[in-house]
C-alpha positions as CSV (number, residue, x, y, z in Angstrom):
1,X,0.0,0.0,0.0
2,X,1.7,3.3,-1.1
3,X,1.4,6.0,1.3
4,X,2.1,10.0,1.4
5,X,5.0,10.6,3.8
6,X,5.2,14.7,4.7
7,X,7.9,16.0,6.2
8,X,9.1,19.6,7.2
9,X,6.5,20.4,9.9
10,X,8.0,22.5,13.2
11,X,7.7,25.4,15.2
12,X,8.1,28.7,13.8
13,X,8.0,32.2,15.1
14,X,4.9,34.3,13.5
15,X,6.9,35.9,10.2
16,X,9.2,33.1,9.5
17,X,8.9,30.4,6.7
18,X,8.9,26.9,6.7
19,X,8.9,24.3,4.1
20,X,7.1,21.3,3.7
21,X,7.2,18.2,1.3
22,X,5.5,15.0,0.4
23,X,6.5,12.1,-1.5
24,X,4.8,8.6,-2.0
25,X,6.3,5.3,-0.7
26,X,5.7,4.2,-4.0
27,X,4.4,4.2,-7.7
28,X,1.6,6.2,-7.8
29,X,-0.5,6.2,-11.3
30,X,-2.9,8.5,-12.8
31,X,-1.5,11.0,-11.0
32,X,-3.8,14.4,-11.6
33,X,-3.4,17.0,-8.8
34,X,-1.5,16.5,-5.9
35,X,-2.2,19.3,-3.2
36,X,-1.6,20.6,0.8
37,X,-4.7,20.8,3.1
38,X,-4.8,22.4,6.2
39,X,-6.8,21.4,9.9
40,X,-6.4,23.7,12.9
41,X,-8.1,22.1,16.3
42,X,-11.9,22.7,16.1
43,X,-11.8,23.8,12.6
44,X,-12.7,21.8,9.3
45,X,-10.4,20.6,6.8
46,X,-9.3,23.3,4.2
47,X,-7.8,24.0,1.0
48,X,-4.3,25.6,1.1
49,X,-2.8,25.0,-2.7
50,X,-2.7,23.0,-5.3
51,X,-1.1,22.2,-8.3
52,X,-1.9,20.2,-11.6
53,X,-0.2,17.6,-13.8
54,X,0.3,20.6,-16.2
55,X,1.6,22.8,-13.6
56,X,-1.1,25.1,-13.0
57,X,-1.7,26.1,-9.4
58,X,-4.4,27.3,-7.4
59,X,-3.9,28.7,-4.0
60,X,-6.8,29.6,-1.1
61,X,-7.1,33.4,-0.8
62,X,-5.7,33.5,2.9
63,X,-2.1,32.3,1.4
64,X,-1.7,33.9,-1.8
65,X,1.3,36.0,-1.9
66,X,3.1,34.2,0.8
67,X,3.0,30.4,0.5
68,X,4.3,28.6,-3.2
69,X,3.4,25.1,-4.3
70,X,5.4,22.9,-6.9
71,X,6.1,19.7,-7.6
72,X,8.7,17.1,-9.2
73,X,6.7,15.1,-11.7
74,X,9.2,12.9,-12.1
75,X,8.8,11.5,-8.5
76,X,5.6,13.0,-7.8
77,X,6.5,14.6,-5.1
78,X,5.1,17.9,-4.3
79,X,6.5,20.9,-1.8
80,X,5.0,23.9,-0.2
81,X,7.2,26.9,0.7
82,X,5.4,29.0,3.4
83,X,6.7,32.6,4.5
84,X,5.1,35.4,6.7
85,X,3.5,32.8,8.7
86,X,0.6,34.1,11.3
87,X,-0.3,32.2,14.5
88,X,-3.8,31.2,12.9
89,X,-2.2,28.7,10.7
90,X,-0.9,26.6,13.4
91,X,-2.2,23.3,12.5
92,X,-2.0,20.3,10.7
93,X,-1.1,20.0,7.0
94,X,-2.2,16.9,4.8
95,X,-0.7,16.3,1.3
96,X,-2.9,14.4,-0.9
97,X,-2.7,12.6,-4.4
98,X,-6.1,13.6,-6.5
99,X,-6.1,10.3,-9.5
100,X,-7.8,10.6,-12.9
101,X,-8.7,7.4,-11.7
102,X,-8.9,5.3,-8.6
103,X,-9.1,6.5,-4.9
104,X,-7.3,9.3,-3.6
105,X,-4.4,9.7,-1.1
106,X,-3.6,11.4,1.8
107,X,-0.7,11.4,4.3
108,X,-1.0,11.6,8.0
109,X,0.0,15.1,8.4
110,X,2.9,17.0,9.4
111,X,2.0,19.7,12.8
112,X,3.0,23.3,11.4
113,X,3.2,25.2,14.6
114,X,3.5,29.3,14.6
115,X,4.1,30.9,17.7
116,X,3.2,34.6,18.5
């Protein structure tokens, strides 16, 4: 079973950058979007950014300007640079694999925690 393994999670002062990334275990096929969600306690699951097997990118108001997807095809591995980073974005980020066919993935999350 392939999973999504994130990595670059951590404590960060409000204003400072961190960067995340997320690459499969595996082979994964059919590979269409792959993307960042965010979950801060008490809140639902939301959109950060993401970007398309063509490249094309689409980013949740809140973060545009500051935070920049990409992604290595070739390994299908996809990264988020975040800068100017608030205290309201402490939380949990998911990657996930969106498939032209087949189910989706997601990985377990990596804590992104901004102190004041």
């Amino acid at each position: 079973q392939v999973q999504l393994v994130e990595s670059g999670g951590g404590f960060v002062q409000a204003g400072g950058s961190l960067g995340l990334s997320c690459e499969p275990s595996g082979t994964i096929f059919g590979v269409k979007t792959m993307g960042w969600y965010r979950q801060a306690p008490g809140k639902q699951r939301e959109l950060v950014a993401d970007i398309s097997s063509d490249g094309s990118t689409n980013y949740a108001d809140f973060v545009k300007g500051r935070f920049t997807i990409s992604r290595d095809k070739a390994k299908n591995t996809v990264y988020l640079q975040m800068n100017s980073l608030k205290p309201e974005e402490t939380a949990v980020y998911y990657c996930t694999v969106d498939r032209y066919f087949g189910a989706d993935y997601w990985g377990r999350g990596t804590q992104v925690t901004v102190s004041a």
